[in-house]
N, C-alpha and C positions, 0 to 999 in steps of 0.2 A: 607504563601508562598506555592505551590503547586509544589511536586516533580518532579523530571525530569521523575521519570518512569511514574507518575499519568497524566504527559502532552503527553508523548507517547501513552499511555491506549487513552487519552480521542482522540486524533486526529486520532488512526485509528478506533476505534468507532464511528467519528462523518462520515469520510469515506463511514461507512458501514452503515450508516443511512442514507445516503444521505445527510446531513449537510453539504456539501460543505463551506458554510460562515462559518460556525462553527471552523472546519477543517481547513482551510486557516489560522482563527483569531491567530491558535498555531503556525504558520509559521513564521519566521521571513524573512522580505521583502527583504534578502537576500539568501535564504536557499540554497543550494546547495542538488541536489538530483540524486543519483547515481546507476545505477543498471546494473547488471552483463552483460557486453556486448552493453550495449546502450550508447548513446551518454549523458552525463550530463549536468542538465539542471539546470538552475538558477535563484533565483529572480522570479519576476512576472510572466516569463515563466512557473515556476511551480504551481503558481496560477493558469492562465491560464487554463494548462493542465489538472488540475482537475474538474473546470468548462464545459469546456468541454467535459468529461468527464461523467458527471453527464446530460448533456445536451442532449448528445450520451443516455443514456440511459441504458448506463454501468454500471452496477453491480458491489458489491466488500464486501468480506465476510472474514472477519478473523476471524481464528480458534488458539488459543492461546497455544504455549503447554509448554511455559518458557520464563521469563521476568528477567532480572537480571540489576541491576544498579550499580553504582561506580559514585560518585559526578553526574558529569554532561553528564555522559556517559551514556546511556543504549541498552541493548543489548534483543534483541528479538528471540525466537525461535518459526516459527507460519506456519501456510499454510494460503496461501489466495485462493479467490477461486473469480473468477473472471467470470460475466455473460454479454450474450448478446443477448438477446432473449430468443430464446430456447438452445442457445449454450454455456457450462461453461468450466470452466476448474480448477484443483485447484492442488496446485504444493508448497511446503513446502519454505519456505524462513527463512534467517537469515538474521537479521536488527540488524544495528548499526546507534543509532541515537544519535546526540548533542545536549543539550540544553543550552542554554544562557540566564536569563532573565527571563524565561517562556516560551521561544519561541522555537520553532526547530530548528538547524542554519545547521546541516545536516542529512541526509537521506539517509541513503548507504544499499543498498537491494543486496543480493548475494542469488542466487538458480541455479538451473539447466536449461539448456536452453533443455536437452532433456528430463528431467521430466516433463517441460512444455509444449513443443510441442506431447509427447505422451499423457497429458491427454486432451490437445486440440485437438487430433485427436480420440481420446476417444469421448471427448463429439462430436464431429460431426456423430461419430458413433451412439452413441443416437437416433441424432435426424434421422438418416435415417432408423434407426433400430423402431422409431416411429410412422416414416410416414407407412411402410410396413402393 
């Protein structure tokens, strides 16, 4: 039986490989998925979303800096780093994730909405500080 932390590990790794199918497979077809200031999304939706995603052409890089579990609970300390072209951005997050089963049943992501938006104005900076 494979642990709640080792099923977190594997699904935002597969994430960042671009495994989508992979990724999904730890999702449970109801998951609930939560992040700071957005609207929560649900179920197949959050399938969806990630497909999509990966379709887009979206990037997605996590940087691990502490992973702590309690039964079925685990708790994440990470930056993700998030691409779109030439354009990135990467911005620290705390994740609280469920699992049930194997699967994910939630996904609750809290960070800074101005930490994110300054290194997305950062990486814009980049790219035009590249083209010059």
């Amino acid at each position: 039986m494979t642990s709640a932390k080792s099923t977190v590990r594997a699904f935002l790794e597969h994430l960042a490989a671009r495994e989508t199918d992979a990724a999904i497979a730890l999702l449970d077809d109801e998951v609930v998925w939560r992040n700071t200031g957005l609207p929560t999304f649900e179920g197949k939706r959050v399938h969806a979303m990630l497909r999509d995603m990966e379709s887009r052409g979206i990037g997605f890089e996590v940087r691990w800096h502490h992973v702590a579990s309690s039964g079925r609970v685990v708790l994440t300390d990470r930056t993700d780093v998030i691409k779109a072209g030439p354009w990135g951005t990467s911005f620290h997050v705390r994740g609280t994730f469920e699992v049930r089963d194997g699967k994910i049943v939630l996904w609750d992501d809290a960070f800074s909405w101005l930490e994110l938006l300054a290194s997305g104005v950062m990486g814009l900076g980049r790219i035009l500080t590249d083209r010059s």
